[in-house]
C-alpha positions as CSV (number, residue, x, y, z in Angstrom):
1,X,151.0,114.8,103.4
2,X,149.0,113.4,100.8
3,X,144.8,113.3,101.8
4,X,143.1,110.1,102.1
5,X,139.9,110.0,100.4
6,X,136.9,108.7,102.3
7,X,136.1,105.0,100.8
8,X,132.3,104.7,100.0
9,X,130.1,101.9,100.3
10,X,126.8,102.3,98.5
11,X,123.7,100.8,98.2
12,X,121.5,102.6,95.8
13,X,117.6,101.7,95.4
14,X,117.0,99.9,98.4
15,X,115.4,96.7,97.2
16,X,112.2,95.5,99.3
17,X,111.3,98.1,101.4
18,X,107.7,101.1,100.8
19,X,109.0,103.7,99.0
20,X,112.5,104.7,97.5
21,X,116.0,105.4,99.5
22,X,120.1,105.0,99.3
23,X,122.6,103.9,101.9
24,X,125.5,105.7,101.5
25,X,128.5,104.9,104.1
26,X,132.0,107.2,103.8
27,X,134.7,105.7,105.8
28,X,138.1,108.1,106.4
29,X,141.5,106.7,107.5
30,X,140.3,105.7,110.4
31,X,136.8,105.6,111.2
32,X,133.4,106.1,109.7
33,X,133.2,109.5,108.5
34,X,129.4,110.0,106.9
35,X,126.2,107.9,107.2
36,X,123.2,108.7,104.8
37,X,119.5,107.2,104.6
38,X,119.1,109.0,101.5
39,X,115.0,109.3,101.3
40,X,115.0,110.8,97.5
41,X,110.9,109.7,97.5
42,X,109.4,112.8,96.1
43,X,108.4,115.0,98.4
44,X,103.9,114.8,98.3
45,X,102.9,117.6,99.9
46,X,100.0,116.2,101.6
47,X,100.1,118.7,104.5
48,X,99.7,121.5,102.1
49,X,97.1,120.5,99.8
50,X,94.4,119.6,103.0
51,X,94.8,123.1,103.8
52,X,91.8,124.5,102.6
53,X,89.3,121.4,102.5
54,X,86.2,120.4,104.6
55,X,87.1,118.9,108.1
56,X,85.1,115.2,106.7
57,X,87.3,115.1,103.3
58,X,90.8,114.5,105.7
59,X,90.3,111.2,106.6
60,X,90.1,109.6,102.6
61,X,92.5,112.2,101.8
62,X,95.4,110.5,104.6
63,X,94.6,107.2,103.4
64,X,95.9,107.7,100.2
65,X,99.0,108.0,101.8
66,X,99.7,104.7,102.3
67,X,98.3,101.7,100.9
68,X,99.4,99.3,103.4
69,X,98.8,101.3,106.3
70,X,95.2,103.1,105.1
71,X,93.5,102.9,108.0
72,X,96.3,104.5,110.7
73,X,96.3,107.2,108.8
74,X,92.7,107.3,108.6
75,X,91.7,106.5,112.2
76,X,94.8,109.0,113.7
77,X,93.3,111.9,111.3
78,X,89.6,111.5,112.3
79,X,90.5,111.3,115.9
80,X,92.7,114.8,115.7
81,X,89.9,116.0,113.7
82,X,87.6,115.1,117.0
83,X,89.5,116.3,119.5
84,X,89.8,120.1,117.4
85,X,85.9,119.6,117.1
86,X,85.0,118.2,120.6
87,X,83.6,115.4,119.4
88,X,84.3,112.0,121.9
89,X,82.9,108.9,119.7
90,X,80.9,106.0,121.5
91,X,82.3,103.1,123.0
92,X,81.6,101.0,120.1
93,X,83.1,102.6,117.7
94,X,86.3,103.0,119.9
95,X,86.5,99.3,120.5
96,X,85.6,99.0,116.2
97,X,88.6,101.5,115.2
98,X,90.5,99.3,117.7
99,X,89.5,96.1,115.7
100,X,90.6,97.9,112.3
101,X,94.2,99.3,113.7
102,X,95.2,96.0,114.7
103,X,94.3,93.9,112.0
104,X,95.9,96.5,109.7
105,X,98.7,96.4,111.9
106,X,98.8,92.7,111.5
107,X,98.3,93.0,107.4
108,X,101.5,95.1,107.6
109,X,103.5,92.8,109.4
110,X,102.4,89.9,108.1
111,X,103.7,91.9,104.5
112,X,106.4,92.9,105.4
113,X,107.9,89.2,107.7
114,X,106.8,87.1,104.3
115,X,107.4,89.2,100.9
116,X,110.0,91.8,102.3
117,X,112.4,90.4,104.8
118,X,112.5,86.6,104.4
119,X,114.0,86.2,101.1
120,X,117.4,88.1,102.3
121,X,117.5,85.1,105.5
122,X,116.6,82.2,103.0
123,X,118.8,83.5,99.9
124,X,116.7,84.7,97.5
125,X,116.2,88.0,96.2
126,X,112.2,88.1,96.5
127,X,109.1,86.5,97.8
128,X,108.0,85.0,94.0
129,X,111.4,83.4,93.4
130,X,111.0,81.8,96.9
131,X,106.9,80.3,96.5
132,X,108.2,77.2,94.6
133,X,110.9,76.4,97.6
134,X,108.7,76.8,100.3
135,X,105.4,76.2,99.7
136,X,104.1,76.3,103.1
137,X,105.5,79.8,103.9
138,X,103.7,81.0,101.1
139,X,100.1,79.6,102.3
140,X,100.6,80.9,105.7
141,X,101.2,84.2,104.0
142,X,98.2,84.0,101.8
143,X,95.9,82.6,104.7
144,X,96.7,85.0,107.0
145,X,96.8,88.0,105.0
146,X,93.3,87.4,103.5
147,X,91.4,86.9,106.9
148,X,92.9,90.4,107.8
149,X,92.2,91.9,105.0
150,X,88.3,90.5,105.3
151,X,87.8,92.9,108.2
152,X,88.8,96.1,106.7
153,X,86.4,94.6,103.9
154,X,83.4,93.9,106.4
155,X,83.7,96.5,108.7
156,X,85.4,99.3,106.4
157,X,83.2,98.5,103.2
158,X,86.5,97.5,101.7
159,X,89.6,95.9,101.9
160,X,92.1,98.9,101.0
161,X,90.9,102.9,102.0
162,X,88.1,101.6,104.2
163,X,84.5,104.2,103.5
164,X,82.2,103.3,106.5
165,X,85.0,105.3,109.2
166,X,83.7,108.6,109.3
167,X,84.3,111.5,112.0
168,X,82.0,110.4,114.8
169,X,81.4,107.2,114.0
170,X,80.8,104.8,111.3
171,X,78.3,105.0,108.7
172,X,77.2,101.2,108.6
173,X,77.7,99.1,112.2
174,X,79.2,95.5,111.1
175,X,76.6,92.9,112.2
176,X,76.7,89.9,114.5
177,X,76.7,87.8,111.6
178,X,79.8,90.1,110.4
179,X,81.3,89.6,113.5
180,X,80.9,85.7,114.0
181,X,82.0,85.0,110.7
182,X,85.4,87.3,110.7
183,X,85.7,85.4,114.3
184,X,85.7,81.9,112.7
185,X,88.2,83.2,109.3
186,X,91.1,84.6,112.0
187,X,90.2,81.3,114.5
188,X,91.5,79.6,111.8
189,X,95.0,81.5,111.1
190,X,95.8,81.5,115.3
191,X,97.9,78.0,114.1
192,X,99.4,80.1,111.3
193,X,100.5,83.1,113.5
194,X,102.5,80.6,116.1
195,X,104.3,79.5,113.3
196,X,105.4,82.3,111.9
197,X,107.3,83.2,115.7
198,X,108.8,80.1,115.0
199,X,110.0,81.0,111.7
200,X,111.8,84.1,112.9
201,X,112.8,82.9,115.5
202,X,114.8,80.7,114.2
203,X,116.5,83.3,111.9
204,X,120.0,83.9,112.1
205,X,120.2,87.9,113.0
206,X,123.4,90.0,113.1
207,X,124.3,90.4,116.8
208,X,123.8,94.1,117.3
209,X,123.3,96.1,120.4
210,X,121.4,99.6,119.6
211,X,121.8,102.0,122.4
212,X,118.7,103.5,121.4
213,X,115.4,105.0,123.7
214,X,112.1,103.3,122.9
215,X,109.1,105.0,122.7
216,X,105.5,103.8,122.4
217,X,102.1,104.7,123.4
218,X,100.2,103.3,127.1
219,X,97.5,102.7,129.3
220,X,97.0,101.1,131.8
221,X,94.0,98.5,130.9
222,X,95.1,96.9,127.6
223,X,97.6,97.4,124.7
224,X,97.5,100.7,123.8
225,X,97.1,101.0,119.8
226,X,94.4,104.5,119.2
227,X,95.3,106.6,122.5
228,X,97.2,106.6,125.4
229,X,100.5,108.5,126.9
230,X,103.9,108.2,125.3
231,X,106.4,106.6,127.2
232,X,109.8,106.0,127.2
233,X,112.6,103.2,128.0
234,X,114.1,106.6,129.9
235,X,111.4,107.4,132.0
236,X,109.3,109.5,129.5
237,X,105.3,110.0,130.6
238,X,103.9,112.6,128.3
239,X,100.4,113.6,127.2
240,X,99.7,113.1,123.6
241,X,98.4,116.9,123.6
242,X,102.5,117.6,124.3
243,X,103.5,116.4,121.4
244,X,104.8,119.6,119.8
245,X,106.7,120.7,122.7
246,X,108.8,117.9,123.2
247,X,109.7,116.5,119.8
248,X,111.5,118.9,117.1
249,X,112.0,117.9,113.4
250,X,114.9,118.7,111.3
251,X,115.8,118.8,107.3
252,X,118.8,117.3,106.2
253,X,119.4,118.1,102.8
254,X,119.8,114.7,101.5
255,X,116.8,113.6,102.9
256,X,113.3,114.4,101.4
257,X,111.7,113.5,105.2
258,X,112.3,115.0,108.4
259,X,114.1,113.5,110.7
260,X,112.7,113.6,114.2
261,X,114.2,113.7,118.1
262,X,113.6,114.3,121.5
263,X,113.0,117.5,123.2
264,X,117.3,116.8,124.6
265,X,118.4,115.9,120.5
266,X,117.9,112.4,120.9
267,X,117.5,110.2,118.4
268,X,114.9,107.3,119.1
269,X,112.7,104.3,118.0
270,X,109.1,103.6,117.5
271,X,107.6,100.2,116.4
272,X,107.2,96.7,117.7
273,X,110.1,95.9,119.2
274,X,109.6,99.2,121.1
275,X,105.9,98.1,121.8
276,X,107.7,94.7,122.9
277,X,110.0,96.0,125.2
278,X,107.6,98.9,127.0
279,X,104.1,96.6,126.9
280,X,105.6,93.3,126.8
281,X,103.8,92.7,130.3
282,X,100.7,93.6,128.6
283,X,100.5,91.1,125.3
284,X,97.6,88.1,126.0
285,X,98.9,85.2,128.8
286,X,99.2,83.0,125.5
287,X,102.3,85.2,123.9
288,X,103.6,85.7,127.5
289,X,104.2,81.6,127.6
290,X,105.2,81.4,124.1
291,X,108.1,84.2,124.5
292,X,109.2,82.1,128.1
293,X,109.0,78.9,126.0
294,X,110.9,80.1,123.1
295,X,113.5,82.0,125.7
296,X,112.8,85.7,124.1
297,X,113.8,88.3,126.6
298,X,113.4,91.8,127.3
299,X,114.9,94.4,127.2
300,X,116.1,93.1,123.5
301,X,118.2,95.8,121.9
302,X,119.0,94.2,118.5
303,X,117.4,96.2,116.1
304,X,117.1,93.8,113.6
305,X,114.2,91.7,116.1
306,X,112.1,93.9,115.2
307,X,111.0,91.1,112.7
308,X,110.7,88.9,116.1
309,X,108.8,91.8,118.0
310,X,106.6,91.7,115.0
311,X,105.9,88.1,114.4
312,X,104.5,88.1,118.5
313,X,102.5,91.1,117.5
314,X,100.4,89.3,115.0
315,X,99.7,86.1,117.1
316,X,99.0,88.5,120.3
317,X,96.9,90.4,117.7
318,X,94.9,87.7,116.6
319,X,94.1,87.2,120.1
320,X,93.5,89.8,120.9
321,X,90.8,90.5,117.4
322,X,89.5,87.4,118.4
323,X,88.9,88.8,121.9
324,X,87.2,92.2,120.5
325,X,84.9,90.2,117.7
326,X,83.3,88.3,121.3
327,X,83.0,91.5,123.4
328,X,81.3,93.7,120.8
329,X,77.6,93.7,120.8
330,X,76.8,95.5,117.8
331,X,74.3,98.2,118.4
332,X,73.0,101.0,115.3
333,X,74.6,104.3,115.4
334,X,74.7,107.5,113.8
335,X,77.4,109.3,113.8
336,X,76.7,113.0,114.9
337,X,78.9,116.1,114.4
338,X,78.7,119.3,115.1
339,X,81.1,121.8,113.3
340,X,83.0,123.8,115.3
341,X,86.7,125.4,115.2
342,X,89.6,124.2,117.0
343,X,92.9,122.7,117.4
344,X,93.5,118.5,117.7
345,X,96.2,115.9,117.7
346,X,96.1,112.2,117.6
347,X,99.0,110.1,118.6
348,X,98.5,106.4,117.2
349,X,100.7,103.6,116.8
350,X,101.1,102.5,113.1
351,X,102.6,99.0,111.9
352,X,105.9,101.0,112.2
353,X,105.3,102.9,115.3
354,X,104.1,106.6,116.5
355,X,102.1,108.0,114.1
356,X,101.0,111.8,114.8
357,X,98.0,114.1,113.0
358,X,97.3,117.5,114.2
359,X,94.8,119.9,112.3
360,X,93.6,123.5,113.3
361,X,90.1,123.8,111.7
362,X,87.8,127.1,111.6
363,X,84.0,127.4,112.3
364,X,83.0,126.4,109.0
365,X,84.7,123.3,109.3
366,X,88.1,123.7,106.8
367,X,91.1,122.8,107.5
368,X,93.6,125.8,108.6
369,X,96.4,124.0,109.2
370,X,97.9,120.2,109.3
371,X,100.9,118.4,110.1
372,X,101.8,114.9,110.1
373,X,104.4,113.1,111.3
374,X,105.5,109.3,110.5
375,X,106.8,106.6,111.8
376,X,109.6,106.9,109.5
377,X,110.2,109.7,110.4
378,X,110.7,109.1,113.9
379,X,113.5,106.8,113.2
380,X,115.0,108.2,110.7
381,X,117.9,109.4,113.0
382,X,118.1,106.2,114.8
383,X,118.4,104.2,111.5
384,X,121.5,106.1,110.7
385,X,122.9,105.8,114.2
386,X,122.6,102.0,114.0
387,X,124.0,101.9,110.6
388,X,126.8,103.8,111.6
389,X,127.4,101.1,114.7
390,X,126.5,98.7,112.0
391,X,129.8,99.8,109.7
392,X,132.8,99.8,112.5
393,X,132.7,96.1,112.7
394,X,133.0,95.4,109.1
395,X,136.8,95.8,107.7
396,X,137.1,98.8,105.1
397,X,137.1,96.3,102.0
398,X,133.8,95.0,101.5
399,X,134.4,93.9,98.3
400,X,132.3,90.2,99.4
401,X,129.5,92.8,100.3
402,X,128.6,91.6,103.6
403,X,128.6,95.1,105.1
404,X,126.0,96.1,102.4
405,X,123.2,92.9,102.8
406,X,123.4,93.4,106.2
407,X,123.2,97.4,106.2
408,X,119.8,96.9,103.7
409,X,118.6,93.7,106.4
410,X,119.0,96.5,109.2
411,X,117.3,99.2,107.4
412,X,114.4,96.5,106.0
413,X,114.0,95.4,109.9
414,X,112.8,98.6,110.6
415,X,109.9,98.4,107.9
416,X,110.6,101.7,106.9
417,X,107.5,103.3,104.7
418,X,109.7,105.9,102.8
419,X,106.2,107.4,101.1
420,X,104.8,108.2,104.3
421,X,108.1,109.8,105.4
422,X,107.7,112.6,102.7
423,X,104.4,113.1,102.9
């Protein structure tokens, strides 16, 4: 009997998305054989080269990780790097970090929405091509991402790899005059945010249901962004100090990141839609009415809202900045540290979700031993799954390529970071 060769469906540099991958789909006779996120990123090696160096170089080293997401991997290495040390930070600078996380978080989102996934919904192969055709979408864009980027600037000493966050502290307290005046730049983008729910909302998403477990950080006083205990849409409550014992990492050797699952071999998803559908209850009053008005329910398992889940993040956000630039009474600080050895993990939730930093340091201070691991990483495995529920409803021929625009929509809803993944 004469073999039937698998029929592949390739999409090869990924167009829009941090960092560098390949979709490769191989369908046999009669179902979909092989699914690939082929991350071939070079690997960076991070983890090896901070072996070795002083416990206050790991925070500007992180950041050069990423530069849309600086200041996660900044705040998530200083606070491992505090917990191995002993140190527990002031108030104030706990409710600061929290300021810079979420408008980072925002910046990212607000990214990714404009310049990455709207041209594939309106027809256009980029955000430049798209400026002259909508105008406004492009202002909102502009608007909002400056006035986020102002308070890394203020606070951080600048807008990209912030150098006021130190271990402890910071080394310059933003003043009320700071604070007042980043209050009245995002005031003026709340307008802007709402809009942009209406935007995607109004998208037209592939109808996809993703049998996948959530998983996001919580407390129970506010929106967890810098600590908290990670939950589960399955019932999961575990300290962030378990981290290593419940979650295992495996190498595929196609993929220059690790793919991560649960302690059962679960695959899983971190990120704003699984913020939306584990805190939901916990976003401002504001968002609450706005998702009731615009009919958005939960649980929504359609992977490709995360671009929904993301637009309510940055109007709750903006609340929620404007909420922290009110409360904090700025007050001078210096941060104090005293070197000692240890082991400590931070769990934090990036743009894209879970973000985890552990370091062992010695007495003197240097770094023994580090490991990170990524938002990306965390869904690797569930990207594939849904990619792979994704290909059995397309027919075999895709030879109008709508099985590939909509694999590379799915993959770009997840705002993968591919360069953090193979760090």
């Amino acid at each position: 009997m004469k073999s039937i060769r698998p029929r592949e469906v390739r999409i090869d540099y990924l167009a829009r998305v941090e960092g560098e991958a390949n979709i490769i789909i191989r369908r046999g006779a009669e179902e979909v054989e092989e699914i690939r996120l082929d991350i071939f990123e070079p690997p960076r090696f991070f983890e090896g080269f901070l072996v070795g160096r002083k416990y206050d170089e790991v925070g500007d080293i992180v950041s050069r990780i990423c530069g849309i997401c600086p200041i996660s991997h900044m705040t998530t290495a200083i606070q491992a790097v505090e917990a191995a040390m002993g140190i527990d930070p002031s108030p104030q600078t706990k409710q600061i970090r929290r300021l810079m996380c979420i408008s980072q978080n925002l910046a990212s989102h607000i990214i990714h929405l404009y310049m990455l996934a709207l041209p594939d919904y309106v027809g256009y192969p980029g955000f430049l091509p798209m400026m002259p055709k909508f105008p406004q979408e492009a202002e909102d864009f502009l608007a909002m991402k400056s006035a986020m980027n102002q308070v890394a600037a203020i606070i951080g000493g600048r807008a990209l790899h912030p150098i006021s966050m130190v271990v402890g502290g910071f080394t310059r307290i933003p003043t009320r005059a700071d604070l007042d005046d980043l209050a009245e730049r995002i005031q003026k983008i709340l307008p802007l945010a709402r809009r942009t729910i209406d935007r995607i909302h109004g998208l037209s998403s592939p109808e996809l249901h993703s049998d996948s477990e959530y998983l996001a950080l919580r407390k129970e006083d506010l929106f967890a962004i810098n600590d908290g205990i990670i939950i589960s849409s399955r019932g999961l409550n575990l300290e962030t100090r378990e981290y290593p014992s419940f979650f295992r990492e495996r190498q595929e050797s196609y993929g220059m990141a690790k793919k991560s699952f649960t302690g059962q071999g679960n695959t899983f998803m971190v990120g704003a839609l699984a913020r939306m559908n584990l805190k939901f209850n916990q976003y401002h009053e504001e968002t609450r009415k706005i998702m009731e008005e615009t009919g958005i329910t939960i649980p929504d398992t359609n992977p490709y809202h995360n671009n929904l889940a993301q637009a309510l993040e940055i109007y709750d956000g903006t609340l929620e900045c404007l909420r922290l630039l009110e409360e904090i009474r700025p007050q001078k600080e210096t941060p104090v540290v005293r070197v000692r050895g240890g082991e400590g993990l931070a769990v934090t939730e990036a743009p894209r979700g879970l973000l985890m930093h552990f370091y062992r340091i010695d007495k003197q201070g240097t770094v023994e031993k580090a490991n990170l691991v990524t938002p990306t990483s965390h869904n690797f495995a569930n990207i594939e799954k849904d990619i792979r529920s994704l290909a059995t409803q397309f027919p075999e021929d895709d030879e109008l390529g709508y099985l590939r625009l909509k694999c590379a929509q799915l993959v770009r809803a997840y705002d993968p970071c591919f360069s953090c993944s193979v760090h």
